[in-house]
C-alpha positions as CSV (number, residue, x, y, z in Angstrom):
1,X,-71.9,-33.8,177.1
2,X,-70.2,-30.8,177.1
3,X,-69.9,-28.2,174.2
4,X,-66.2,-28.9,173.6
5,X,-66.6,-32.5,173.7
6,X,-69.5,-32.2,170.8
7,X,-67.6,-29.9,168.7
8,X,-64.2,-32.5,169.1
9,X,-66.8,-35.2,168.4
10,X,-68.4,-33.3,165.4
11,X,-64.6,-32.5,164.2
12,X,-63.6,-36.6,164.4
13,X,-66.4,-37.3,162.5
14,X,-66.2,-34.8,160.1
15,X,-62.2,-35.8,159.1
16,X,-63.9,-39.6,159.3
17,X,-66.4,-38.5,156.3
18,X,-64.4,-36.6,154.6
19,X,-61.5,-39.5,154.7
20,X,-63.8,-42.0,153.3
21,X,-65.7,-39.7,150.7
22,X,-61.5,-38.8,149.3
23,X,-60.7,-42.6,149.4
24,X,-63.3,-43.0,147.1
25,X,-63.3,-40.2,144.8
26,X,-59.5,-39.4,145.3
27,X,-58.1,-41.9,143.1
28,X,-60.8,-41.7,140.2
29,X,-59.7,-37.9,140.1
30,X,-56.4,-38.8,139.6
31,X,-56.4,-41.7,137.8
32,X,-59.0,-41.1,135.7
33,X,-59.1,-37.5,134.4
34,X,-62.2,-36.7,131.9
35,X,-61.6,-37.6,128.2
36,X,-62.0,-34.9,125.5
37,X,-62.3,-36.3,122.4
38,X,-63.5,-34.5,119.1
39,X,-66.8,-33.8,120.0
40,X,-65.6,-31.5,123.1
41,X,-63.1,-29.5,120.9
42,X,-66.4,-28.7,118.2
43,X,-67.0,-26.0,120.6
44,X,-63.8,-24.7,120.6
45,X,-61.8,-24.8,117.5
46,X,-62.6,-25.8,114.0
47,X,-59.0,-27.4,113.8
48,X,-59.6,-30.6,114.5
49,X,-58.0,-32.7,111.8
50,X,-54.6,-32.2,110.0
51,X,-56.5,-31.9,107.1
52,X,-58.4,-29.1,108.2
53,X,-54.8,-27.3,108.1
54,X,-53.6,-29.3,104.8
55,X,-51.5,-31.5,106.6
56,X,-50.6,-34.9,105.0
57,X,-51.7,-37.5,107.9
58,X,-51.0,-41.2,108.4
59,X,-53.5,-42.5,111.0
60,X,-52.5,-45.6,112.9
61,X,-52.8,-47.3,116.2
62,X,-49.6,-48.5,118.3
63,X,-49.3,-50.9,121.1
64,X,-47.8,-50.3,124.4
65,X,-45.9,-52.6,126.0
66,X,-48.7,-53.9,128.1
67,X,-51.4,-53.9,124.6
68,X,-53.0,-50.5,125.3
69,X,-54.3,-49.4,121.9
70,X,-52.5,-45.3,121.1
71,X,-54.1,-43.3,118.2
72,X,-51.6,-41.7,116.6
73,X,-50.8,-38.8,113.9
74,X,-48.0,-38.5,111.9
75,X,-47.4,-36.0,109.5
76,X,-44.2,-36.6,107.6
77,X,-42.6,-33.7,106.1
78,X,-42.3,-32.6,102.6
79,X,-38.8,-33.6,101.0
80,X,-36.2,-34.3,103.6
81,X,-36.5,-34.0,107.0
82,X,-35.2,-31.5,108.6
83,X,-35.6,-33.7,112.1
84,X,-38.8,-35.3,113.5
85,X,-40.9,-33.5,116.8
86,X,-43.3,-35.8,119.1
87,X,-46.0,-33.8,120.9
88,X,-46.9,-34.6,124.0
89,X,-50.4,-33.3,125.2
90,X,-51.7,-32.3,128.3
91,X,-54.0,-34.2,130.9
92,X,-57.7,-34.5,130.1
93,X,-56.9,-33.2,126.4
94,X,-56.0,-35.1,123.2
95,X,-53.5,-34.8,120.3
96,X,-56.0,-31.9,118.6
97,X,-54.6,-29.3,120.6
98,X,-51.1,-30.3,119.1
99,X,-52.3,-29.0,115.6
100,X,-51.5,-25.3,115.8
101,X,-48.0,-25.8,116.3
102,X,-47.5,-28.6,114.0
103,X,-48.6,-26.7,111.3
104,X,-45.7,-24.2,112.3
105,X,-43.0,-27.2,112.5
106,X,-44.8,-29.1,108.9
107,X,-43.9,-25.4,107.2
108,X,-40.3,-25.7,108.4
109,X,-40.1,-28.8,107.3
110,X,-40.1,-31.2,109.9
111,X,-42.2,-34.2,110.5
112,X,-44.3,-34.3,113.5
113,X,-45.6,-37.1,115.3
114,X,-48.5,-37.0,117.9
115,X,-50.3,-39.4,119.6
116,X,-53.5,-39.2,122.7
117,X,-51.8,-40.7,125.6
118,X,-53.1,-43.5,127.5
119,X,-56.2,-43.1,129.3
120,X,-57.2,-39.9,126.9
121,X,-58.6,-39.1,123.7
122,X,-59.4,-42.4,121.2
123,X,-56.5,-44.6,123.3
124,X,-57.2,-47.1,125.4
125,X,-56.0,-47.6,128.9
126,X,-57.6,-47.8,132.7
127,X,-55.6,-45.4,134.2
128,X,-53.1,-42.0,134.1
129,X,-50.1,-42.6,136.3
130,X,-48.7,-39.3,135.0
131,X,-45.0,-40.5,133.1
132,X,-44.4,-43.4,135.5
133,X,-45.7,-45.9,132.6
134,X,-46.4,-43.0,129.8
135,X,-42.4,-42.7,129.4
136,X,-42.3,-46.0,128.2
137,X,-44.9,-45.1,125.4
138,X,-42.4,-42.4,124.1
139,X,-39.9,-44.2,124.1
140,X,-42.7,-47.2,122.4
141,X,-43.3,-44.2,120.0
142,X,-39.8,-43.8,119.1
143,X,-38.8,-46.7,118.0
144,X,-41.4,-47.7,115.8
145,X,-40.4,-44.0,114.3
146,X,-36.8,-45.6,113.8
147,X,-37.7,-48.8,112.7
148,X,-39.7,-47.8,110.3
149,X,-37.2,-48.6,106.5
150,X,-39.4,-45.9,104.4
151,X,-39.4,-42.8,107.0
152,X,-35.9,-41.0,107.8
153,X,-36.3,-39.2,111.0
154,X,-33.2,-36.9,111.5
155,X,-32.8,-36.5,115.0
156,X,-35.9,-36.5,117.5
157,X,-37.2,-34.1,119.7
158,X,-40.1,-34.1,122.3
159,X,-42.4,-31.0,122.8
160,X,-44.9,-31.3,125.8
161,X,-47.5,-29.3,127.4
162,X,-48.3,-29.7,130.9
163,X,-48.6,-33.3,131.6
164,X,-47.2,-34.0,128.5
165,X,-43.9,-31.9,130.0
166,X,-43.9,-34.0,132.5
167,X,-43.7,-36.8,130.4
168,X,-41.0,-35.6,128.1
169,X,-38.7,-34.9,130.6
170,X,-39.1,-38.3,132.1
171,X,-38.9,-39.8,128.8
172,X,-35.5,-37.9,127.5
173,X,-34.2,-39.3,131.3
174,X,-34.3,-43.2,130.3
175,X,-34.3,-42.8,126.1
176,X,-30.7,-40.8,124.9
177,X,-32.4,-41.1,121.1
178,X,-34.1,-37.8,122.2
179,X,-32.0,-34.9,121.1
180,X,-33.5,-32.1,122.6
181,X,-36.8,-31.2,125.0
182,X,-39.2,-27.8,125.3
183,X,-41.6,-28.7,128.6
184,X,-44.3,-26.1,128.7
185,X,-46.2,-25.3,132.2
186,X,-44.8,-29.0,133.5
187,X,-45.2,-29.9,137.5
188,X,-42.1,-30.5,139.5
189,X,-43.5,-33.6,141.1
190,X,-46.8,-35.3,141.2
191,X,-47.0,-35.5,145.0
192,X,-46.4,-31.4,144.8
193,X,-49.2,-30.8,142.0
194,X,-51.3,-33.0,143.6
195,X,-51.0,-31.0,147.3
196,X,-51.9,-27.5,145.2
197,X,-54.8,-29.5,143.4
198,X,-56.3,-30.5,146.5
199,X,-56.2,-27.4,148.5
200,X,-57.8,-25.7,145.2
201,X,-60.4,-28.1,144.8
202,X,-61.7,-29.0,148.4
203,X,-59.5,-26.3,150.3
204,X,-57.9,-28.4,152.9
205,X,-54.6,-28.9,153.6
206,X,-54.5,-31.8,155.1
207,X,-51.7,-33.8,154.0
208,X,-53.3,-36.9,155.1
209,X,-55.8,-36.5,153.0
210,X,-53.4,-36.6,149.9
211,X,-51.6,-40.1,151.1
212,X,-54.9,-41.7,151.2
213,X,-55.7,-40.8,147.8
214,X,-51.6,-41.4,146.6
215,X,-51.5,-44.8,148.7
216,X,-54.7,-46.1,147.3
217,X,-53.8,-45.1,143.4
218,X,-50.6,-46.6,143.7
219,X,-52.5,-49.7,144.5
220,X,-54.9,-49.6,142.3
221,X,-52.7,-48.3,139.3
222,X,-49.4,-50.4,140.2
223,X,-47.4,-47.5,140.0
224,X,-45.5,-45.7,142.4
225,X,-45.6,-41.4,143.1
226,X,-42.8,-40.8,143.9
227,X,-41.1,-42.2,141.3
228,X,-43.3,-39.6,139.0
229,X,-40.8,-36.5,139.6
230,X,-39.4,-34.5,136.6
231,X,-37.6,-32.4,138.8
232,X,-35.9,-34.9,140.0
233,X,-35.8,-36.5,136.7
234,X,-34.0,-33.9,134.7
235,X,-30.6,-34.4,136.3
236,X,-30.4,-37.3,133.6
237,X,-30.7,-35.6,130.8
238,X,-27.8,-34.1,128.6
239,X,-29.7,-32.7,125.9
240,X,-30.7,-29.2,125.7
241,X,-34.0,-28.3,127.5
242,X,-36.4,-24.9,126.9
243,X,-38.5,-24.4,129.4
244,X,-41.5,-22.3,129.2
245,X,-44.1,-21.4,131.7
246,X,-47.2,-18.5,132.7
247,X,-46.6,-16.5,135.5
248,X,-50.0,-15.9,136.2
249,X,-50.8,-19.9,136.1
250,X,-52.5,-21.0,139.0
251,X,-52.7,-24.4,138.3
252,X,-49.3,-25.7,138.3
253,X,-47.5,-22.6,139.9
254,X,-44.8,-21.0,137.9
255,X,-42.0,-22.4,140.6
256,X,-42.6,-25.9,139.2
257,X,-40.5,-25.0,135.9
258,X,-38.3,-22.5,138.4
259,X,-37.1,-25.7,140.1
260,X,-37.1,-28.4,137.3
261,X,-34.6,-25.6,135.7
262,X,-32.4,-25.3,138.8
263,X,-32.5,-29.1,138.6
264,X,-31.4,-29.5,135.1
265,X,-27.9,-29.4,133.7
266,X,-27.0,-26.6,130.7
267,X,-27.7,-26.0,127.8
268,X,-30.5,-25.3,129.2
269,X,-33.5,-21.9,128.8
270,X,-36.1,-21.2,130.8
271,X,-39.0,-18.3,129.5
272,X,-41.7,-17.1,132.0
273,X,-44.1,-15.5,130.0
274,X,-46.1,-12.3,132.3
275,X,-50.2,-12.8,132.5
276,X,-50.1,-16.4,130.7
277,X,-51.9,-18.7,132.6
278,X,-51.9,-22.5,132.3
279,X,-54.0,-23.0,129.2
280,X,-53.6,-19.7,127.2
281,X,-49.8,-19.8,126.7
282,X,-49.9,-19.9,123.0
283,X,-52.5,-16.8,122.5
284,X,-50.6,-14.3,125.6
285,X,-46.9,-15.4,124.1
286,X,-48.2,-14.5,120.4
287,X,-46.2,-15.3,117.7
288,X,-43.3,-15.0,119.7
289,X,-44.5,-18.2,121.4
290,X,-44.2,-20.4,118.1
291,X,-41.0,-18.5,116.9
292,X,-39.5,-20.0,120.5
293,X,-40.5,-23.0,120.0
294,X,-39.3,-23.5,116.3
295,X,-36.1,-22.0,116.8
296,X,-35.3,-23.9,120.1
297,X,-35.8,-27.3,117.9
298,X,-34.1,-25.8,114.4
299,X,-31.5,-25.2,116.6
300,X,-31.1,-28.7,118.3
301,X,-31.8,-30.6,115.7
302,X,-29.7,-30.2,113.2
303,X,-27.8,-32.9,111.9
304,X,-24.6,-31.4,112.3
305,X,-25.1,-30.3,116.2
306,X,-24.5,-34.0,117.0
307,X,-21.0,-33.3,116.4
């Protein structure tokens, strides 16, 4: 055999292997990113209760449509609403990283509801599809918030951070009760994110590798990728959108928000802030960061801007 035909051979076999090793692994990545509960953020932050910040809290459990348990926070404001905020987290993490900037939105007096998505945190749930099925829990979210006879809402608005951006943009696409949207270091599309996580994780390329591993979770989760799109998402919303992103964030690139922006219609903001990466937006954007953020919803949720 000649040299050429043993290095073609050792190449075949070698995209065989590697084929079968991201059939198998592919999916769980995706569909199954790592839980952090309470015990992970021990290390990190003693903030991991809204009582640790003197925060009223009513802890309760929704259903999904399909019976998936969500643990949920809500901390109702103090007097009359001023309008009501759902925080959307991130994938992997859990409601406790919502805290910090519920405290700031408690102290203007709004109420603030957050809840560990399906598949993370203390909620139940096989699988992360990413907003294909998590809009529906939103918008699940929202109207137990509405029917509820004792709590007045005010008008809703929906604050997410990376997944969870993803998610509210999706969710204020199909649900017109949500007023107004901030999407912090969102993706454009999963297919996209997914192509930037693989060539960062095992540094190939290969496109084919990334249908495998989207074919086979779509099977598997009942869900369909390309359906999972904010970009393309946001040309159904009417509501005013801030979006807010790290330049230096390498893991969903800064372009992600650049496009979801060109994408959406006005009123519509879009703040890159320099040398914040993907998980330290809050600490590089300073208080500046939550001034943003509480002005952007003061602002678009006021009773009288429904007018």
């Amino acid at each position: 055999m000649s040299a050429l035909a043993v290095i073609l051979l050792f190449v075949v076999l070698f995209m065989l292997f590697v084929s079968a090793l991201i059939l198998v692994i592919g999916p769980v990545m995706l569909l199954q990113p790592h839980r952090r509960t309470i015990d992970y953020y021990r290390r990190k932050t003693p903030l991991l209760h809204p009582s640790d910040k003197g925060l009223p809290c009513e802890e309760l459990t929704l259903k999904t449509a399909e019976g998936i348990p969500l643990s949920c926070w809500l901390i109702k404001a103090t007097g009359r609403p001023r309008g009501t905020v759902i925080f959307l987290h991130g994938v992997s993490e859990c409601k406790i990283v919502g805290l910090p900037i519920t405290a700031a939105f408690h102290e203007r007096g709004y109420n603030v509801f957050l809840y560990d998505a399906r598949r993370h945190g203390d909620s139940g749930g096989t699988y992360c599809t990413y907003g294909f099925y998590e809009k529906h829990d939103t918008v699940t979210v929202i109207n137990y918030l509405t029917g509820r006879k004792d709590l007045r809402t005010g008008r809703i608005g929906v604050f997410g951070t990376s997944m969870g951006a993803a998610v509210a943009i999706q969710a204020a696409a199909i649900d017109t009760r949500i007023a107004s949207v901030a999407a912090e270091s969102g993706f454009a599309s999963l297919r996209t994110v997914f192509d930037e996580y693989q060539k960062r994780m095992i540094k190939l390329p290969w496109h084919y590798l990334r249908n495998i591993v989207i074919k086979r979770s779509e099977h598997l989760a009942h869900f369909k990728a390309n359906a999972v799109s904010p970009a393309e998402a946001v040309r159904d919303i009417r509501v005013p959108l801030f979006l807010l992103h790290g330049m230096a964030d390498t893991s969903i690139r800064v372009s992600s928000s650049e496009l979801v922006y060109t994408n959406a219609h006005e009123p519509k903001e879009l703040w890159l802030i320099p040398g914040a990466c993907h998980s330290d937006m809050a600490e590089v954007g300073g208080a500046e960061y939550t001034r943003r953020i509480v002005a952007f919803f003061e602002q678009t949720l006021r009773e009288e801007a429904s007018s």
